[in-house]
N, C-alpha and C positions, 0 to 999 in steps of 0.2 A: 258316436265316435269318441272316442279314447282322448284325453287333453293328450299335447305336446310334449306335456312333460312324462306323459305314462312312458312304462319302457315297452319295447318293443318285444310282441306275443308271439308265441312259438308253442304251435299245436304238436304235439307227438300223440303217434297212436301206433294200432298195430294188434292183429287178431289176436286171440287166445295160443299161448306157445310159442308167439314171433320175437322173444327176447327184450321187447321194450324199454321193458324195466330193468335189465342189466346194461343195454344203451344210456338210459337215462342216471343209472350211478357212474356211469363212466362221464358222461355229461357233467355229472355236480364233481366229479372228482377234477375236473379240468374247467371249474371255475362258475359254472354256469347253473343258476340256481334252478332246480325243476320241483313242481308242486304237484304232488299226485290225487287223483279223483278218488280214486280206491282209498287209500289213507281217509278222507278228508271226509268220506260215505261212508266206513268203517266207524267214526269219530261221531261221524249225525247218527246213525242207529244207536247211539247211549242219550239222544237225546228224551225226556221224558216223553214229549209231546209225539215224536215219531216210535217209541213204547208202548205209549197207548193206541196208537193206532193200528201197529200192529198185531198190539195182544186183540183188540177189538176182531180185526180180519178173521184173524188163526187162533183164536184162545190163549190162553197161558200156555199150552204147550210148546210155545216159541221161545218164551224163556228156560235159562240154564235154571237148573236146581238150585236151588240157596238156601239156607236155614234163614238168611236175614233179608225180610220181606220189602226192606227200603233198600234194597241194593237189587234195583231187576236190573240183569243186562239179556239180552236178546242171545239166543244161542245161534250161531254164525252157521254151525254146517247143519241144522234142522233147517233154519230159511231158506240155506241154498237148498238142497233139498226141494222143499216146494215150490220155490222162486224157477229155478233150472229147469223142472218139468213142466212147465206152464208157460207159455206165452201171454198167458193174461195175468200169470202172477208176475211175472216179470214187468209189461208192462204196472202194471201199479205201484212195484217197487219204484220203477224207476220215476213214477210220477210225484212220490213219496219223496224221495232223495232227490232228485238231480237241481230242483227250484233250492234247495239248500247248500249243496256244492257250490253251485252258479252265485249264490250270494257271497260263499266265501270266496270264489276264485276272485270276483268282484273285488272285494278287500283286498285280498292280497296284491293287485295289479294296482290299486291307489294306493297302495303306503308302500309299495317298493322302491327303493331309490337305487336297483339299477338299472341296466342301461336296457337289461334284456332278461325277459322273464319266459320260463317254458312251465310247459301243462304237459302234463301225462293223463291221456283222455281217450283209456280203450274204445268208447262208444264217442268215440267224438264224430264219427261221420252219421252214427245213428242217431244222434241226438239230435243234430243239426246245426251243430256250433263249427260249422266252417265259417262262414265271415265274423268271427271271433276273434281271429287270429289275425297276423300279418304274414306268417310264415308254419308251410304244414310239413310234417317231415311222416314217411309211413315206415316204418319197421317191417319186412317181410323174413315169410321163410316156408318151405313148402310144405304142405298140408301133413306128410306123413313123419315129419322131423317136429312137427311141430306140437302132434300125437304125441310121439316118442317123449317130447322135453314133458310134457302134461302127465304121459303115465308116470314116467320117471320122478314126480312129484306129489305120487302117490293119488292118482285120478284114476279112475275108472276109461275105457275108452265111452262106454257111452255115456257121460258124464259130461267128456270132453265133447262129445259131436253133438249133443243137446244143446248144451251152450254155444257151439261155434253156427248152430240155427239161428240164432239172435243177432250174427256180426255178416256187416257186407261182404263179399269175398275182397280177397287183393284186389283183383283185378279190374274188377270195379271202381275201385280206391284207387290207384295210379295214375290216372289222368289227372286226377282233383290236386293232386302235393305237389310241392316244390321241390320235394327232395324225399327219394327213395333209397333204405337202407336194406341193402341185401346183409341178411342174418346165418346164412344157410352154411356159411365156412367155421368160425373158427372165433373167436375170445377176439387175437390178436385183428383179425380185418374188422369187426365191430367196434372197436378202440380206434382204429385206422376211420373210420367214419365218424364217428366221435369227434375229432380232432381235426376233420375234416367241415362238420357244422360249428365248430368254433371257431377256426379260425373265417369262415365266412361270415360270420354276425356282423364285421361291421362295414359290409357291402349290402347289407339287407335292407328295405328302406320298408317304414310304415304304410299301411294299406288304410281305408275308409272303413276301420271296424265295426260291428256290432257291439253296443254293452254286451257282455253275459247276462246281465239282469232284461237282457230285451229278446234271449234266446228262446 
C-alpha cells in the first residue's frame, strides 16, 4: 500500500484505436499529469542490458543500420514485426519491459507532489495491475472505427487485428472501471469527458493499493 502522502493513482487504458492517448493530452492539457507506458518501454528498449538481450533472441538483425558500432538502437518496426506475429514473442517482450516500466512508474508515484497522478496503460488489465490503482477509467470505441482510426495511421488491417488478439475485449473490461469513456462521437464529447474526470478527482478517495514493484 501506497504512503498517505502518495497522490492518488488513476489507471487509464483502452484497446488498440480507442483514442486513449488523445483523452489523455486532453487530460494533461486541463491540468492533470499522465505518465505513459508506451513512452517509458519505448525509452527501456535503448537500454544496453535489454539490447543485448534482444540481439541475443533475434540477432543483430534487430538493430537499425549504423556505421557507428557504439550507437546500437533497436529497430522499432522489425520488433513489432515479430513481436505482433507471435504470441510467445510478445509474451517475452513483455516479460522483458513491463518489470522495468513498473520500477519507473514506482518512482514516478514517490517523488510526485501532486495530488493525483494517471498512468496510460494499454495492457493494464493484461498485465494485471488493477489493484495498482485507486481509480480505473477505460477508453472505448467500436471495433470497426477503431480499425478505421489504425489504418488511417498508416497500419495494415491485419496488423491491427493481430495485435488486437493480445487485448481483452471492452466488454469484458467494463465491469472492472470506474468510469467508462465512450470515444465513438467526436474530439468535442471526449474533451467533454475530460473535463468531466477532472473535475471529479477531488471526490475520489484512495483505495488499499498494490506497489507496482509487487505487480
Amino acid at each position: 500500500m501506497f504512503p498517505n502522502n502518495q497522490p492518488l493513482l488513476i489507471g487509464i487504458t483502452g484497446n488498440i484505436g480507442s483514442g486513449k492517448s488523445s483523452f489523455c493530452n486532453m487530460l494533461e492539457s486541463n491540468g492533470l499529469r499522465v505518465i505513459s507506458a508506451d513512452t517509458i518501454a519505448q525509452q527501456r528498449l535503448e537500454d544496453a542490458a535489454v539490447i543485448d538481450a534482444l540481439v541475443n533472441r533475434y540477432s543483430s538483425s534487430i538493430l537499425l543500420k549504423s556505421g557507428q558500432s557504439d550507437k546500437r538502437k533497436i529497430d522499432h518496426k522489425q520488433l513489432a514485426n515479430i513481436v505482433f506475429n507471435s504470441y510467445d514473442e510478445t509474451e517475452y517482450l513483455n516479460k522483458l519491459i513491463h518489470p522495468l516500466v513498473l520500477n519507473d512508474f514506482a518512482e514516478a508515484a514517490a517523488n510526485c507532489d501532486d495530488k493525483y497522478l494517471a498512468f496510460e496503460v494499454p495492457l493494464l488489465f493484461e498485465a494485471g495491475l488493477t489493484n495498482c490503482f485507486d481509480y480505473l477509467v477505460l477508453v472505448m470505441a467500436p471495433l470497426e472505427l477503431r480499425l478505421q482510426r489504425i489504418i488511417a495511421k498508416g497500419e495494415s488491417k491485419e496488423s491491427a487485428l493481430l495485435r488486437m488478439k493480445h487485448q481483452i475485449p471492452d466488454e469484458d473490461k467494463l465491469f472492472m472501471v470506474d468510469m467508462a469513456v465512450d470515444n465513438s462521437s467526436n474530439p468535442t464529447q471526449l474533451e467533454v469527458s475530460a473535463q468531466a474526470l477532472i473535475a471529479k478527482l477531488p471526490q475520489l478517495n484512495k483505495k488499499h493499493t498494490r506497489p507496482f514493484t509487487n505487480c
